[in-house]
C-alpha positions as CSV (number, residue, x, y, z in Angstrom):
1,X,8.6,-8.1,21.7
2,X,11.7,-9.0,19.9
3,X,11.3,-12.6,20.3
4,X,7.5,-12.5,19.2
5,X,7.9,-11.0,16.0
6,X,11.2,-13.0,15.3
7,X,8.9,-16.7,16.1
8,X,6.4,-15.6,14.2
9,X,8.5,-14.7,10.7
10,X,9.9,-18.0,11.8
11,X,6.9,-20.0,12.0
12,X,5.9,-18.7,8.5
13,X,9.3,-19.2,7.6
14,X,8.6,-22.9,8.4
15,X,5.3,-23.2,6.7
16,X,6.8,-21.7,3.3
17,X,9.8,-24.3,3.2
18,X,7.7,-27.1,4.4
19,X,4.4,-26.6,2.3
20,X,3.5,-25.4,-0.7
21,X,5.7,-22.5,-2.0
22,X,3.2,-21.6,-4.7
23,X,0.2,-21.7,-2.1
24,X,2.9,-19.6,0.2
25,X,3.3,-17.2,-2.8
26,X,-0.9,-17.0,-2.7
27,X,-0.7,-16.4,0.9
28,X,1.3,-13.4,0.9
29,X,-0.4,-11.8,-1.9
30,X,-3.8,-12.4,-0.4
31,X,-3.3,-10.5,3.0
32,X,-2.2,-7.8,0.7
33,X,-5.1,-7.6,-1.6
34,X,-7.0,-7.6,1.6
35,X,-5.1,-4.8,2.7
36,X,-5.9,-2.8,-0.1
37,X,-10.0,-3.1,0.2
38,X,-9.8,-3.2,4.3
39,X,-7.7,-0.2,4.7
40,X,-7.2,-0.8,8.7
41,X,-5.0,-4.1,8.2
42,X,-1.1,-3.3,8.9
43,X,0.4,-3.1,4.9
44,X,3.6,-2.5,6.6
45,X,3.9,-5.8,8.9
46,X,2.2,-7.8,5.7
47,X,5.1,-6.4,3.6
48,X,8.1,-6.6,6.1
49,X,6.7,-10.3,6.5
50,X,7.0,-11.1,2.9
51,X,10.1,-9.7,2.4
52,X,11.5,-11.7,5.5
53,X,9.6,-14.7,4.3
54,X,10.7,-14.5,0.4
55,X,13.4,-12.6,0.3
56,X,13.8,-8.8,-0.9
57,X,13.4,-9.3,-4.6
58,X,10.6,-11.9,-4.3
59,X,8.9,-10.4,-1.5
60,X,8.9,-7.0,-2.4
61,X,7.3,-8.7,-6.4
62,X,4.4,-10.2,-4.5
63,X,4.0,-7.2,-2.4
64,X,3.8,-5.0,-5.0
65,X,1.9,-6.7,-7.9
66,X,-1.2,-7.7,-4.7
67,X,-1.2,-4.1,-3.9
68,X,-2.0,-3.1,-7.6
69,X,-4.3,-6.0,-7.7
70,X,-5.7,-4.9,-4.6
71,X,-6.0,-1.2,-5.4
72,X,-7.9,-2.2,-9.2
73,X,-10.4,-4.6,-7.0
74,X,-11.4,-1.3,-5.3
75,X,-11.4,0.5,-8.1
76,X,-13.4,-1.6,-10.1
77,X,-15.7,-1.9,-7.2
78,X,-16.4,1.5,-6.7
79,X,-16.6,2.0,-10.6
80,X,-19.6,-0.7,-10.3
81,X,-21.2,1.3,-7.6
82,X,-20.8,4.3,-9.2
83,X,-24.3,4.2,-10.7
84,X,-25.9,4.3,-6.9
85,X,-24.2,6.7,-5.9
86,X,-25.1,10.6,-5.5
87,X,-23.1,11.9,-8.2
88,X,-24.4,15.4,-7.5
89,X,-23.6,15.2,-3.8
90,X,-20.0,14.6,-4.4
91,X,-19.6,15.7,-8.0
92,X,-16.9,18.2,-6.8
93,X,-15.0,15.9,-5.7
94,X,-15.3,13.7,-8.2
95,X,-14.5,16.2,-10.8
96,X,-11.0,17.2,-9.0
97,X,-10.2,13.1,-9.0
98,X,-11.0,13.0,-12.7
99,X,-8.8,15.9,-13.8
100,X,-6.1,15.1,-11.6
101,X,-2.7,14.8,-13.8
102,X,-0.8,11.9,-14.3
103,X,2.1,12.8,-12.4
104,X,0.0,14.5,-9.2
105,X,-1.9,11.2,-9.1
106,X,1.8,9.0,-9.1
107,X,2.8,11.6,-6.1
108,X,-0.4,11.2,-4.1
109,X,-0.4,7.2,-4.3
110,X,3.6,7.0,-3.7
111,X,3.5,9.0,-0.3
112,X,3.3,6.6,2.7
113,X,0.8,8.0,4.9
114,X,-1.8,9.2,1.8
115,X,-5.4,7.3,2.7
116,X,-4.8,5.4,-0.8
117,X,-8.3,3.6,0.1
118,X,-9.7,7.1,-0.4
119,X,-7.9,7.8,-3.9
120,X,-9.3,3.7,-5.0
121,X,-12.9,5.2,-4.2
122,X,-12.1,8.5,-5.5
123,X,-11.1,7.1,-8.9
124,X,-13.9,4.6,-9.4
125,X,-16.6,6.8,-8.3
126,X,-14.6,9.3,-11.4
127,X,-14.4,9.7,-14.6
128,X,-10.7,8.6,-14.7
129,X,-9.7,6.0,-17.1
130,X,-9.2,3.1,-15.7
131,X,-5.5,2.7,-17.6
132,X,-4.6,6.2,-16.2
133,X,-4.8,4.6,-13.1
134,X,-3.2,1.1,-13.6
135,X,0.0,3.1,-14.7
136,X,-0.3,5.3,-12.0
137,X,-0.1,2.2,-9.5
138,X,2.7,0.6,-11.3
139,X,4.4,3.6,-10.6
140,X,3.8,4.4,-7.1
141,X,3.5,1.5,-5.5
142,X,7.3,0.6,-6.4
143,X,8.2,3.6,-3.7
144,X,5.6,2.9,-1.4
145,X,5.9,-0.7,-1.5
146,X,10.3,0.0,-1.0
147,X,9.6,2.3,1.5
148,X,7.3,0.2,4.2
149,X,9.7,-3.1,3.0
150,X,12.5,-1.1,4.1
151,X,10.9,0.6,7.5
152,X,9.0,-3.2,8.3
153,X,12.1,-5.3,8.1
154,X,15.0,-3.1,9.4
155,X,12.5,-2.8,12.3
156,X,11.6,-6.1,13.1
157,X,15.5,-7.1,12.4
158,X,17.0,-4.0,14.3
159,X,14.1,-3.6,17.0
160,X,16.4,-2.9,20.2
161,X,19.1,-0.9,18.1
162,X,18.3,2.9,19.3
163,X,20.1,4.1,16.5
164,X,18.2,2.4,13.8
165,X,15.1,3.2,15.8
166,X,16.2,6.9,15.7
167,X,16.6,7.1,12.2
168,X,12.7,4.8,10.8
169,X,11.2,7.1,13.1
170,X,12.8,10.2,11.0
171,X,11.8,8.6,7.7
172,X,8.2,7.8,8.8
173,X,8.0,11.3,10.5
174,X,9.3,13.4,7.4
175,X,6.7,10.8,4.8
176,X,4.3,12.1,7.2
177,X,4.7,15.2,7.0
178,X,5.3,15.1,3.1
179,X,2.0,13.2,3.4
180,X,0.0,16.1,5.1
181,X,1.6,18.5,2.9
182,X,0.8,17.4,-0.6
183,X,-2.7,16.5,1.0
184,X,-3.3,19.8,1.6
185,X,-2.0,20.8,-2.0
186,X,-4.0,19.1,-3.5
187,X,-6.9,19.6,-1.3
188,X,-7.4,15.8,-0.3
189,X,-9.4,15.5,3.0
């Protein structure tokens, strides 16, 4: 397993040095704006792969400014379908999106395991402002996008180290948890 994911990082390795760095750059940003509109895709691997391919600092600035790319797409997808939709069906939950504060909306899109597909729809389909949000993922994503960087690449560079292994699986089960818990504060289903 160790080997697989160590060719493949350096076969994109490979491509990025011998091609087109800006189309490279592209690249990486573009499986993470995917990411953000097809929630089942693996943000964590795309991450830990462009922070092994670009570096930290690089890889975690492509991550992060796809994901809010990514996120506004949704946003401003949903915000287009927002006219087709039942409002009176979900207006109660539409209402508790649109009132959410500033700082409970940072929270919610920071935490690892939060269905942030579900807060994209959730704002669009609201009456939030679409800046409220923008500043909200500026904000959030910077932990969320340090925290599966951190967790992708220690793993894939530490993958038969028991003790490394011991202590990702703490982190991811504690975010969880921290997940499920401000979930249920803020009554997020």
């Amino acid at each position: 397993m160790e080997s697989l994911i160590q060719n493949m990082v350096e076969v994109i390795q490979n491509v990025v040095q011998n091609g087109n760095y800006l189309i490279s750059i592209f690249a990486g940003m573009f499986i993470i704006i995917l990411e953000s509109m097809i929630p089942m895709l693996p943000l964590a691997l795309f991450i830990a792969i462009n922070m092994l391919v670009f570096g930290n600092t690089m890889g975690f600035l492509i991550s992060w400014i796809a994901t809010v790319i990514g996120c506004s797409i949704s946003f401003f997808i949903f915000r287009y379908l927002k006219k087709k939709i039942n409002r009176k069906k979900n207006a109660n939950w539409m209402n508790k999106v649109s009132s959410m504060s500033f700082n409970r909306l940072v929270i919610l899109l920071s935490i690892p395991f939060t269905p942030a597909f579900s807060v994209n729809i959730g704002a669009g389909l609201s009456d939030m402002k679409f800046s409220k949000y923008l500043f909200a993922l500026l904000l959030s994503k910077i932990f969320l996008i340090y925290f599966w960087g951190f967790i992708g690449t220690t793993l894939i560079e530490s993958i038969t180290d028991i003790g490394i292994l011991f202590k990702l699986g703490s982190m991811i089960v504690i975010a969880s948890l921290l997940s499920k818990w401000v979930m249920h504060q803020f009554n997020i289903q």
